[in-house]
ROKOL-887005 format. One record per residue: residue number from 0; residue in one letter; x, y, z of N, C-alpha, C in turn. Coordinates in steps of 0.1 Angstrom, whole numbers. Example, Ala and Ser with C-alpha at 12.3 -4.5 7.8 and 13.67 -1.06 7.14 Angstrom:
<nodes>
 seq type   n_X   n_Y   n_Z  ca_X  ca_Y  ca_Z   c_X   c_Y   c_Z
   0    A   132   -57    78   123   -45    78   132   -33    78
   1    S   128   -22    71   137   -11    71   129     0    79
</nodes>
This chain:
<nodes>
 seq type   n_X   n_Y   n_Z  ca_X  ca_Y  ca_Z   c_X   c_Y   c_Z
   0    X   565   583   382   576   592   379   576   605   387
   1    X   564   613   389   562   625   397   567   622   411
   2    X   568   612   420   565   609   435   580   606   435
   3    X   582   602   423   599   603   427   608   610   427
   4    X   601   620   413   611   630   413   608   638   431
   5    X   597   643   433   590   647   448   600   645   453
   6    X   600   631   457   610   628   474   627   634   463
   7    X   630   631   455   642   632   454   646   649   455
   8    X   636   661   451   641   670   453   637   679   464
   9    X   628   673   475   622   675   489   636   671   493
  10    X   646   658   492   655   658   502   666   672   501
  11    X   668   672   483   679   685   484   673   697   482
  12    X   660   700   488   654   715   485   662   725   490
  13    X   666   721   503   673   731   511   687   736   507
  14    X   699   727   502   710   728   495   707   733   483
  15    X   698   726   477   696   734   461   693   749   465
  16    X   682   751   476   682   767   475   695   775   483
  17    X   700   769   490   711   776   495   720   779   480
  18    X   725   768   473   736   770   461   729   784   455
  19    X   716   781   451   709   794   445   712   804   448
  20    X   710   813   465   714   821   471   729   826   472
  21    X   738   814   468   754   820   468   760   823   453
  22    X   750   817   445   756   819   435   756   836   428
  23    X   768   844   428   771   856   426   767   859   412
  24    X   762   873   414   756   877   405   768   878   393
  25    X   766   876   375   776   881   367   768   890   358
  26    X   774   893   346   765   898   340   767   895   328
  27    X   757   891   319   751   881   308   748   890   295
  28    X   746   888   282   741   891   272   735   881   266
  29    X   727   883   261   717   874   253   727   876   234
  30    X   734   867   228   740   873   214   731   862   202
  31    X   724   871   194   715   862   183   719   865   172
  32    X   720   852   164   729   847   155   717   849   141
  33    X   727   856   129   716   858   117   711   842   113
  34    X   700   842   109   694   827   101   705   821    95
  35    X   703   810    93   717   802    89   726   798    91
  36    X   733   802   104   742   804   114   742   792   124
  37    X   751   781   120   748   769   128   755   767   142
  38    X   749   756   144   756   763   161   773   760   163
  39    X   780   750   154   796   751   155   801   767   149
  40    X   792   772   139   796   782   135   796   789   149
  41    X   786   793   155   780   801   164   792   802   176
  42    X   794   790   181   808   788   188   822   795   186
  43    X   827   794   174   836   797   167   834   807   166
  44    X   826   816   162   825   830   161   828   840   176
  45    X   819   829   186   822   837   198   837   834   205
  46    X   842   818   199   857   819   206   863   829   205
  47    X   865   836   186   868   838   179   872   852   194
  48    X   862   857   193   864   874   202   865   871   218
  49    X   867   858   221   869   858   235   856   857   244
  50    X   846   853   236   834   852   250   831   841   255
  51    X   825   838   263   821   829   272   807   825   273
  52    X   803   808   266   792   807   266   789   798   276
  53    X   774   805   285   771   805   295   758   790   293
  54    X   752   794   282   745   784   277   741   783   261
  55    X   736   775   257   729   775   241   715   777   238
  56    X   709   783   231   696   787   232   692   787   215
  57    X   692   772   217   687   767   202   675   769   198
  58    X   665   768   203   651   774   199   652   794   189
  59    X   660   799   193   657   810   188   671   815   182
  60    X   685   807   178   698   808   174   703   820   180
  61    X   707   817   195   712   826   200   725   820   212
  62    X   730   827   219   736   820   231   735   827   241
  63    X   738   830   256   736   835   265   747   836   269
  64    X   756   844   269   773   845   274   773   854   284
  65    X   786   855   288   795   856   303   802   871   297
  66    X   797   881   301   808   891   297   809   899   311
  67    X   822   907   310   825   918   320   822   931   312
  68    X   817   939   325   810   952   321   819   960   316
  69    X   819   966   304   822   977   298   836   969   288
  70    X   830   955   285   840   946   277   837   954   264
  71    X   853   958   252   852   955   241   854   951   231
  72    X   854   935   236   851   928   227   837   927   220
  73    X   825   928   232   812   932   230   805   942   215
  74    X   813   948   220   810   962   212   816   954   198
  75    X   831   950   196   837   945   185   825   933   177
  76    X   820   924   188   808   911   185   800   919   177
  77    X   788   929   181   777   936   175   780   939   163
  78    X   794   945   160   797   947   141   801   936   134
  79    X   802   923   141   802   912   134   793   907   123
  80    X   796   903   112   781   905   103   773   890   101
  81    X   777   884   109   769   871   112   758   877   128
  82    X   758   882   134   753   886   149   740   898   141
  83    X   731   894   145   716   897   144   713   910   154
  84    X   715   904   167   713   919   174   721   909   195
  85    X   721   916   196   730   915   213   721   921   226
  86    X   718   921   234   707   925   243   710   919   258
  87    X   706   924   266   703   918   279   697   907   282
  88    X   700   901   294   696   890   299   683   893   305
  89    X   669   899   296   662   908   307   651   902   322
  90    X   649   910   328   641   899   343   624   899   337
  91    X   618   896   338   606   890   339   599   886   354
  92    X   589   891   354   579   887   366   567   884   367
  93    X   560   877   377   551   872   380   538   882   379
  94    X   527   881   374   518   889   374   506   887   384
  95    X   510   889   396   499   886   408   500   896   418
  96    X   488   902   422   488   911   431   495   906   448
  97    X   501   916   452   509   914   467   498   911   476
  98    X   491   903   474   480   899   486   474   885   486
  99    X   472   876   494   465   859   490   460   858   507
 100    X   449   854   502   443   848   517   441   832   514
 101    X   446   830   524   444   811   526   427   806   532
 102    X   430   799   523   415   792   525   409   777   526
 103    X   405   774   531   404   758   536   387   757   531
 104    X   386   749   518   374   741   512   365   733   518
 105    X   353   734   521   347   723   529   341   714   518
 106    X   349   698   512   344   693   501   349   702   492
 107    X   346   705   480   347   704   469   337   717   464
 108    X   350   728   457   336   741   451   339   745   437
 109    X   331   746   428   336   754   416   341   770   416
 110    X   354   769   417   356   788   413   346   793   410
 111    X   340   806   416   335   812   404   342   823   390
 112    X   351   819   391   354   821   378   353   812   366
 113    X   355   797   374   349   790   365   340   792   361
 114    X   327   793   368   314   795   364   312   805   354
 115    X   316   818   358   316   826   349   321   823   334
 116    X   330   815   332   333   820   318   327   805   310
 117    X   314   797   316   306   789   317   314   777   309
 118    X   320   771   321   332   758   317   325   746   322
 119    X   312   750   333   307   735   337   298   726   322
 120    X   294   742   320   278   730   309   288   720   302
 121    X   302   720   294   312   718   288   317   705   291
 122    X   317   705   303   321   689   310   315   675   306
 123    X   303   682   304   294   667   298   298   664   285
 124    X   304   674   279   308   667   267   326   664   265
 125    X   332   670   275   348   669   275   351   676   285
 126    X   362   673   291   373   680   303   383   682   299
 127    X   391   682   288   401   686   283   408   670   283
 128    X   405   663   277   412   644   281   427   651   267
 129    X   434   642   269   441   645   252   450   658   255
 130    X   447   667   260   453   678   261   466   683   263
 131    X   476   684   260   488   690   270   490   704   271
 132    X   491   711   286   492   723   288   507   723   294
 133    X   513   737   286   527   738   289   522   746   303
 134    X   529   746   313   528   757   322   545   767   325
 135    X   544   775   319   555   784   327   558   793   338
 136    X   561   789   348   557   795   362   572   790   371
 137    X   567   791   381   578   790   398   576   775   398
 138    X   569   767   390   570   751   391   554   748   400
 139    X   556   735   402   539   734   407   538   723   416
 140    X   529   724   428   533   711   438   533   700   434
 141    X   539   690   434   537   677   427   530   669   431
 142    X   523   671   448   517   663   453   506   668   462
 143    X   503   678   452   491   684   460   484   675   452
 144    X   474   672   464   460   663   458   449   663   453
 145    X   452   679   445   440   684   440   450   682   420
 146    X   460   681   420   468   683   410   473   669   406
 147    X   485   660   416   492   651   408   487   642   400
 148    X   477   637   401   473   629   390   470   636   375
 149    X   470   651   373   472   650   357   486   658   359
 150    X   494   658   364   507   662   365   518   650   353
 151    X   522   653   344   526   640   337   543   645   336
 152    X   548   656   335   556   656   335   567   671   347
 153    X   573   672   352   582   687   355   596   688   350
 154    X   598   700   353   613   703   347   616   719   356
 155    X   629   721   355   636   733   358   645   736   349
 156    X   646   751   349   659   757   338   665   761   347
 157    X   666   767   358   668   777   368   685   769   369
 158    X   694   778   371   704   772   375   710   765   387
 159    X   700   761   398   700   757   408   691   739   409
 160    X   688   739   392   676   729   392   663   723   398
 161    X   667   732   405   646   731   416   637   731   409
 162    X   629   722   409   616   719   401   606   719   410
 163    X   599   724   421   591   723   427   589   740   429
 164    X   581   740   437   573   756   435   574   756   450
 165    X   584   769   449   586   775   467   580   788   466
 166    X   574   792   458   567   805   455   551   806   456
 167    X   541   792   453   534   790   453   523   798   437
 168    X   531   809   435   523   815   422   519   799   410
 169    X   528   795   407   525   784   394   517   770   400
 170    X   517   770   415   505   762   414   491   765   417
 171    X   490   778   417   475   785   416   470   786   399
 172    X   483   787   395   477   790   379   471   772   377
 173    X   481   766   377   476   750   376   464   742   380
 174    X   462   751   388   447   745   397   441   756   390
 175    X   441   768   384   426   770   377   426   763   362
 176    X   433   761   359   435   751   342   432   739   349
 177    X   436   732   355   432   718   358   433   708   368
 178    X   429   717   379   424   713   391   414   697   391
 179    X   419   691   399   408   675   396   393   676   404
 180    X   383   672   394   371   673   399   370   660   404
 181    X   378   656   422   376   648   426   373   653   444
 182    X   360   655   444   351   659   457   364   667   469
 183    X   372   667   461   380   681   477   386   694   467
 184    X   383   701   474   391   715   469   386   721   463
 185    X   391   725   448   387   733   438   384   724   425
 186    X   376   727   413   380   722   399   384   734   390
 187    X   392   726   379   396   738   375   389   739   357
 188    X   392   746   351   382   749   340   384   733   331
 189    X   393   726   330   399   718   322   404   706   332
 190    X   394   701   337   400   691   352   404   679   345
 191    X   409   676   330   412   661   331   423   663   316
 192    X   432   677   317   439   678   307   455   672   314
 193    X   464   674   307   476   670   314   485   681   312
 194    X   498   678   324   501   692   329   518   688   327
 195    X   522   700   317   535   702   317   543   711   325
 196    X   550   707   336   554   721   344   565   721   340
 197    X   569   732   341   584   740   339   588   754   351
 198    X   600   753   357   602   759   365   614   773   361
 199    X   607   779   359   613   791   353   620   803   359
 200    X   610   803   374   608   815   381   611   814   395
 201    X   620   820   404   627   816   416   611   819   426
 202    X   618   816   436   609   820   451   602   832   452
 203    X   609   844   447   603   856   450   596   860   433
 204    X   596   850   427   589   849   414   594   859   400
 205    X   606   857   403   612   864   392   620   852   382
 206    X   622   857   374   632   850   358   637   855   352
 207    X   642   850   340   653   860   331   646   855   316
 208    X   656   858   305   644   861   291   648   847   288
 209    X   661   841   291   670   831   288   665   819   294
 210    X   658   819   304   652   807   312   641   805   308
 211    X   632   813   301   621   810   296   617   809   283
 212    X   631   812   272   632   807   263   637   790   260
 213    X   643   788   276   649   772   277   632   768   278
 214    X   627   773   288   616   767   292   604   764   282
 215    X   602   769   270   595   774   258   598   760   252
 216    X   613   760   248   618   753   241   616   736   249
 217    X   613   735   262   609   722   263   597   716   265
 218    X   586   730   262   574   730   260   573   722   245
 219    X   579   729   237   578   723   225   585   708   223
 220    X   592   704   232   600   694   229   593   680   231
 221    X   581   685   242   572   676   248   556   680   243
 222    X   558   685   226   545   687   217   536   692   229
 223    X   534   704   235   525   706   241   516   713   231
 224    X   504   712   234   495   721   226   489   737   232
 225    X   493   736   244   484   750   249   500   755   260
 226    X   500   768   263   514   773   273   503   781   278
 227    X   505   784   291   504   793   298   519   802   305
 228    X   515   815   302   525   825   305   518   839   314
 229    X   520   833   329   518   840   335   528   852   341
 230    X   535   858   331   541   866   337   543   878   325
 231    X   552   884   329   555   897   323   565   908   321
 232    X   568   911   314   580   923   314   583   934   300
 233    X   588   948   307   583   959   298   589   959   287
 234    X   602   953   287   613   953   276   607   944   266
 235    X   611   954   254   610   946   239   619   937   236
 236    X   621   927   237   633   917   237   632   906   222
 237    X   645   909   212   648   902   200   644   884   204
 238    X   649   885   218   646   866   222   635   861   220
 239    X   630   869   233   617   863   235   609   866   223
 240    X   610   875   214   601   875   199   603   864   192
 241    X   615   862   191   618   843   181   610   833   184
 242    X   613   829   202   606   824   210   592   819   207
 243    X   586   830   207   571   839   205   568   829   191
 244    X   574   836   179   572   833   174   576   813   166
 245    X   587   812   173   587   797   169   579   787   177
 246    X   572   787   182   561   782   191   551   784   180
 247    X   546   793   181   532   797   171   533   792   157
 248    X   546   794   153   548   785   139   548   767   139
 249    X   549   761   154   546   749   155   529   748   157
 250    X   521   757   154   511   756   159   507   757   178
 251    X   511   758   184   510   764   199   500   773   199
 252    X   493   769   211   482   782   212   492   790   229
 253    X   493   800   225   499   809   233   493   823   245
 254    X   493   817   255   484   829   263   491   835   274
 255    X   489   845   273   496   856   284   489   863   294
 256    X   500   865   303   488   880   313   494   890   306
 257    X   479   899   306   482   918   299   492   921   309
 258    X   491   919   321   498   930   331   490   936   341
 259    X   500   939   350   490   945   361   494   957   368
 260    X   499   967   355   506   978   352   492   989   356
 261    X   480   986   354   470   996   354   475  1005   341
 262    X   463  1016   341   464  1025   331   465  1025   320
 263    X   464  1031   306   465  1031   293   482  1029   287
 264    X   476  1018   274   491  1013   270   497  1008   278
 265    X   499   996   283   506   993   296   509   979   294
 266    X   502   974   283   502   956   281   519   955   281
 267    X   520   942   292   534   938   286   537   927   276
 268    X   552   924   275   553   911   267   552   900   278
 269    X   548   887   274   548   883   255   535   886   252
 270    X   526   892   260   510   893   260   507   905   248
 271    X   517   914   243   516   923   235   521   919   222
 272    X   530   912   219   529   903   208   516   894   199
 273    X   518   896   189   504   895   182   500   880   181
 274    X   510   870   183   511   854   182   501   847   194
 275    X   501   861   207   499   851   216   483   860   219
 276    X   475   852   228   463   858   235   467   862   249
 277    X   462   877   245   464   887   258   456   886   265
 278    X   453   883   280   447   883   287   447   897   297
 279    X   432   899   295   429   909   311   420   907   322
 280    X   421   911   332   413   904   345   399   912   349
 281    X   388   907   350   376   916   356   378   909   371
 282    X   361   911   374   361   909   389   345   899   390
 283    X   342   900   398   325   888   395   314   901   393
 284    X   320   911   396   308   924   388   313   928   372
 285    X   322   920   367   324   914   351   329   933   346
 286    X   331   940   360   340   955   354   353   953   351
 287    X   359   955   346   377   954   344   381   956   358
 288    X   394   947   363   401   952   375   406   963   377
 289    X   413   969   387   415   981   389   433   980   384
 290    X   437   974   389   452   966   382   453   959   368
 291    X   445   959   361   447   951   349   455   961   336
 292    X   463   957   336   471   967   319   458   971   308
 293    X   460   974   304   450   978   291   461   982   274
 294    X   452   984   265   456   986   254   452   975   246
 295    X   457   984   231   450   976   221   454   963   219
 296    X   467   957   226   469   944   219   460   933   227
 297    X   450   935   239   442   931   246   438   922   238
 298    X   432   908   239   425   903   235   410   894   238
 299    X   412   894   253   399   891   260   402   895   273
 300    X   390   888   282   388   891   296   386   877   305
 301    X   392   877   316   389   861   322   386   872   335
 302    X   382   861   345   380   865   363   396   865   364
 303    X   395   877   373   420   876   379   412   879   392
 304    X   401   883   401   399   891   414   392   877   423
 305    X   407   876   432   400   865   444   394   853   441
 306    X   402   851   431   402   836   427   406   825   438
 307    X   404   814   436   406   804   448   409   794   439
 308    X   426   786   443   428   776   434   438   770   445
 309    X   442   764   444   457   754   447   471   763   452
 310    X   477   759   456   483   763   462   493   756   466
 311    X   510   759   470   520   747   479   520   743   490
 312    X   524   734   492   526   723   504   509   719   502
 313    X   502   715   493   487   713   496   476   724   503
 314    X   481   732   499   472   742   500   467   751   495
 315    X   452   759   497   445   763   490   444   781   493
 316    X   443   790   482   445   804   483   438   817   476
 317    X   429   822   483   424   833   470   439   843   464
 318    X   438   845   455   448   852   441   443   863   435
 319    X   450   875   434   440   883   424   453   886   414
 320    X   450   889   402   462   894   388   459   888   378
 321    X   464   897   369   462   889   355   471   878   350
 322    X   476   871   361   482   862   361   470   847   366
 323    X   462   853   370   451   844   376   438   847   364
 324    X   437   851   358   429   856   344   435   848   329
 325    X   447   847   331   452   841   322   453   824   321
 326    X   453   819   331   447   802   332   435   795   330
 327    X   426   807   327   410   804   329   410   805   309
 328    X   421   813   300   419   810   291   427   796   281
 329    X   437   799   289   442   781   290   435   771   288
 330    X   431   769   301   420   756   301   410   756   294
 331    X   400   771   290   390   771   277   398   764   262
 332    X   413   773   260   413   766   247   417   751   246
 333    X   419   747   264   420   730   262   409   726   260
 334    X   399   728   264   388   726   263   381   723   247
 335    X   385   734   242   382   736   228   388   726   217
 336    X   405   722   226   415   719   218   404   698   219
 337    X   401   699   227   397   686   231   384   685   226
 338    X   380   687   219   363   686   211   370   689   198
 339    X   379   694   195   384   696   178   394   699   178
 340    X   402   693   170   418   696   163   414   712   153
 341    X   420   719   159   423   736   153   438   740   146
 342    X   439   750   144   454   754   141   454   767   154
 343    X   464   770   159   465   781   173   459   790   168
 344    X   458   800   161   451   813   156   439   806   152
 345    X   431   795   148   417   794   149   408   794   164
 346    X   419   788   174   415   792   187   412   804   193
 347    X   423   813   188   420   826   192   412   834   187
 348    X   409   829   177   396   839   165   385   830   171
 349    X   383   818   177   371   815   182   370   821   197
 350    X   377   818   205   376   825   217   370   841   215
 351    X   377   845   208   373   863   205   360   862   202
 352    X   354   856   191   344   856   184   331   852   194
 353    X   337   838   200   326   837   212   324   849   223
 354    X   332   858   227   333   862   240   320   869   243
 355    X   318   875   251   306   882   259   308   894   258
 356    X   306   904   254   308   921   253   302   929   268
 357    X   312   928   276   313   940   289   307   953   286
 358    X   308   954   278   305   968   269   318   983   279
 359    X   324   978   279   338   987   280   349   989   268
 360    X   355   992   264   362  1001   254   372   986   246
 361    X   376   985   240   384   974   234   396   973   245
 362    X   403   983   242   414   987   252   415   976   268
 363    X   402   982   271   401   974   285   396   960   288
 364    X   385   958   277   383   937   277   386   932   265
 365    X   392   936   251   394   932   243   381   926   236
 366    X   379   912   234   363   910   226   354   910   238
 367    X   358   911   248   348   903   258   353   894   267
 368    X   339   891   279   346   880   291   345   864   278
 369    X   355   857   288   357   842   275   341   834   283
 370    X   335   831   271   322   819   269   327   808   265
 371    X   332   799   273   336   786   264   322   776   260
 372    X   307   778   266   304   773   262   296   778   247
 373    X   297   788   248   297   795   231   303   787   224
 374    X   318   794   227   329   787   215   326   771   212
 375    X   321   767   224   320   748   221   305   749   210
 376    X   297   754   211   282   757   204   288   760   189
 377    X   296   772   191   300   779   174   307   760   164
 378    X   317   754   174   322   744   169   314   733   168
 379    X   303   728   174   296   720   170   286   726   154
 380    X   284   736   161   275   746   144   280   741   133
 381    X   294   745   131   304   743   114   300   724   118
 382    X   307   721   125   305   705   124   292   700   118
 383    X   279   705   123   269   696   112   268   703   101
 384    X   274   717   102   271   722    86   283   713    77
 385    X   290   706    83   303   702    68   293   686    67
 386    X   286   680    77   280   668    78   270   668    67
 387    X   263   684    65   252   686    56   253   692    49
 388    X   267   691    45   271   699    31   272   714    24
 389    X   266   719    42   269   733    39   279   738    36
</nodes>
């Protein structure tokens, strides 16, 4: 299925991104409908004042409409008493530092970030088999050779439908979650889990709240058990909280980058939301990055500095961001997810519980760098104590 979707959208890459490029900017509102509010109602209500629906955004009862600036009908919609709250279509971006050096593998090496957050001892007992990781990103090569065989499914929301990654960010995150330990390139923490891509995020790695609540919503559609959310944005947005939250009520285990805002208080969403695990980035001297967000909604620490993963057109790249910190906790809770059936918040209370104490402030590593082979230790522990009746 992958090799074909491949050649079919390699032929129209170039037209698909030209339509992208001409398509004129409008301007959007996100309008969310109170609970109960079905979606012919939802229709009707917006014929009702003249708006224009742009798309439907069933996951979180909302729609994404077409308005002109300084419309009041708008203003008329918001005192409507079926309408929840009205908001922007807000941007969202990629959390990776402006810099990647290309690098060519001789054979086959383990990250050391892998190493670090000790994913190899792990393998003898599981690789993540069983697993589905949602990925939300710029889409992911489909035929890089270090990737397509746990590639099982892709997708695009983007209005241009490009499912392939012309940005290269979402196939670095991919290759540190689950890179194949097959003697070339990199492995990645979880080398034998399977990979849901979704293309959310254009070329220059940006998105909107609306595309990644489509994208969410087909994470869920294809029961994924683990998402990665490498990105970020400062705005408090009513969407993306539903979003947030109706994932995590399916059970989802939810991981984000903190940001790479630097300084105090700086975490963005959805990484500051309490549903999901906040990720921040050290370096292989296990100090906090000099870019990494901080604050209290922090929840752990992965490697984000000069990471080496995958990359497009088949190629390989060091990465630094907490965008590259945040797939290393991915692949742990596949890891985890793959030795025992959990509920998403038991993963994150084990991850925390396992971690390694940096001994820096909460703010800056949250519990600590991630030990998956702890966490796999703590879960075998409870396991012989229920076998012996403890």
């Amino acid at each position: 299925m992958i090799p074909a979707l491949f050649l079919y959208y390699s032929f129209f890459a170039l037209s698909l991104g030209a339509f992208c490029k001409k398509r004129k900017k409008k301007s959007y509102k996100i309008v969310g409908f109170k609970q109960g509010v079905g979606v012919l109602q939802s229709r009707n209500i917006l014929e009702t004042y003249g708006i224009k629906i742009k798309k439907e955004l069933p996951l979180v009862d909302a729609c994404l409409c077409e308005v002109e600036p300084h419309n009041a009908r708008i203003q008329q919609l918001s005192e409507d008493p079926f309408i929840e709250y009205i908001e922007d279509d807000y941007e969202a971006a990629i959390q990776v530092m402006p810099y990647a050096v290309s690098v060519k593998p001789k054979g086959q090496e383990i990250p050391w970030g892998v190493k670090k957050i000790s994913a190899q001892p792990v393998w003898k007992t599981c690789k993540g088999e069983g697993v589905r990781v949602g990925i939300v990103d710029t889409g992911v090569d489909l035929s890089h050779p270090d990737l397509k065989d746990n590639i099982k499914e892709a997708h695009g929301v983007l209005d241009c439908k490009n499912i392939l990654d012309d940005n290269g960010h979402g196939t670095h995150v991919a290759g540190t979650i689950a890179a194949l330990d097959n003697d070339i390139g990199v492995v990645g923490v979880a080398p034998k889990v399977e990979i849901y891509a979704v293309k959310a995020f254009d070329k220059n790695g940006r998105g909107n709240i609306s595309g990644i609540v489509e994208a969410l919503n087909w994470c869920l559609e294809k029961k994924v058990h683990v998402v990665n959310m490498s990105f970020g944005i400062k705005n408090k947005s009513f969407t993306l909280r539903r979003a947030i939250q109706a994932l995590h009520k399916n059970n989802v285990v939810l991981v984000a980058a903190a940001g790479n805002a630097g300084g105090e208080n700086s975490v963005l969403y959805p990484a500051k939301y309490p549903e999901v695990i906040a990720v921040a980035a050290c370096g292989q001297d296990e100090r906090p990055a000099s870019f990494t967000s901080s604050g209290p909604e922090v929840d752990i620490t992965a490697p984000g500095v000069d990471i080496l993963s995958t990359y497009k057109n088949g190629h390989y790249k060091l990465m630094s961001g907490t965008s590259m910190a945040a797939p290393h906790v991915s692949g742990a809770a596949a890891l985890l997810l793959s030795i025992h059936q959990m509920k998403a918040e038991e993963v994150k209370e084990l991850l925390k519980s396992a971690a390694r104490d940096l001994g820096f402030p909460k703010e800056k590593q949250g519990a600590g760098l991630v030990d998956v082979e702890k966490a796999v230790m703590s879960i075998n522990k409870v396991r012989r104590g229920k076998d012996e009746g403890i």
